[in-house]
C-alpha positions, 0 to 999 in steps of 0.5 A: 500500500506504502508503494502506491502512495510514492507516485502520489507523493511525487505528483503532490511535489511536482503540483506544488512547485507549479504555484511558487515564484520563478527566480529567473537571473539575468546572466550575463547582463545582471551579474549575481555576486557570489559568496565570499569563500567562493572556489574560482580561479587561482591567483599566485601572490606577491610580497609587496616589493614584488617577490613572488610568494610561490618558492617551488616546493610543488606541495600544491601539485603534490595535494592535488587530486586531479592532478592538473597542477604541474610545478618545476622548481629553480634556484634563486641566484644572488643576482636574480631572485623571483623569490625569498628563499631558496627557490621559486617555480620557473614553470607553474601551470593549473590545467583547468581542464582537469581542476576540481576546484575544491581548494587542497592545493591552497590547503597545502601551500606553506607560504601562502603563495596560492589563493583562489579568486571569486572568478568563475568565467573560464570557458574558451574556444580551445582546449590549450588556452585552458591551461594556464601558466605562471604569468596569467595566474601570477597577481598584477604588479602594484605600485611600488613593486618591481618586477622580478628578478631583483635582489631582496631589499637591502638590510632584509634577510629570508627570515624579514618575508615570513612571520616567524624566522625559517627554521625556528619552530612556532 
């Protein structure tokens, strides 16, 4: 008998829906803001002389579940540094093709460098301009910043980028 009554439960929920309000949004044109801890495109950060943050650690690729973050790490040089420490990423690509958005490479990124952006519109004609490299994620240059490679400030050290000093623990 309890069988019988699923179809008219069913109907009952579908006649209801018939008499409420409908919410029609009119996208593109009137654009609806989205919540403040929204999942959007990724954005590498700076320091604000202009250094990256992103030192190459490939901790974000490694959290990654779709895979679809690929880093290469390098050195830094005394005459030309991208970043504080020791080293930087020379190549950094999100494949968005493959990302999931949920957030574990900003999770896993011990400086910080990886944050998400409430940016969503990411459709394209091609499959290749999906793949994004190091300097369309990177964060536009401020006034004040120069743009990397330069040497670090005069009078700072590695431990000046960082709450706490490197090796000291917390």
């Amino acid at each position: 008998m309890a069988d019988m009554l699923n179809p008219v439960r069913g109907f009952g929920l579908t006649f209801a829906t018939m008499f409420k309000k409908v919410t029609t949004e009119q996208y593109p044109e009137q654009v609806t803001p989205t919540a403040p801890r929204y999942h959007g495109r990724h954005v590498l950060n700076r320091h604000p002389d202009g250094l990256e943050k992103c030192i190459g650690c490939e901790l974000c690729a490694w959290a990654c579940p779709a895979d679809a973050i690929y880093v290469e790490g390098a050195d830094n040089t005394d005459g030309q540094r991208f970043s504080p420490g020791e080293r930087y990423a020379a190549v950094y690509q999100i494949n968005y093709l493959r990302c999931i958005f949920c957030g574990l490479c900003i999770e896993a990124c011990p400086t910080r460098s990886l944050t998400m952006t409430n940016e969503y519109e990411l459709a394209d004609d091609s499959r290749q301009d999906l793949i994004f490299t190091k300097t369309q994620l990177l964060a536009p240059l401020l006034p004040g910043m120069d743009e990397p490679p330069h040497p670090m400030a005069l009078g700072t050290t590695d431990a000046d980028y960082y709450v706490g000093s490197p090796g000291a623990s917390a």
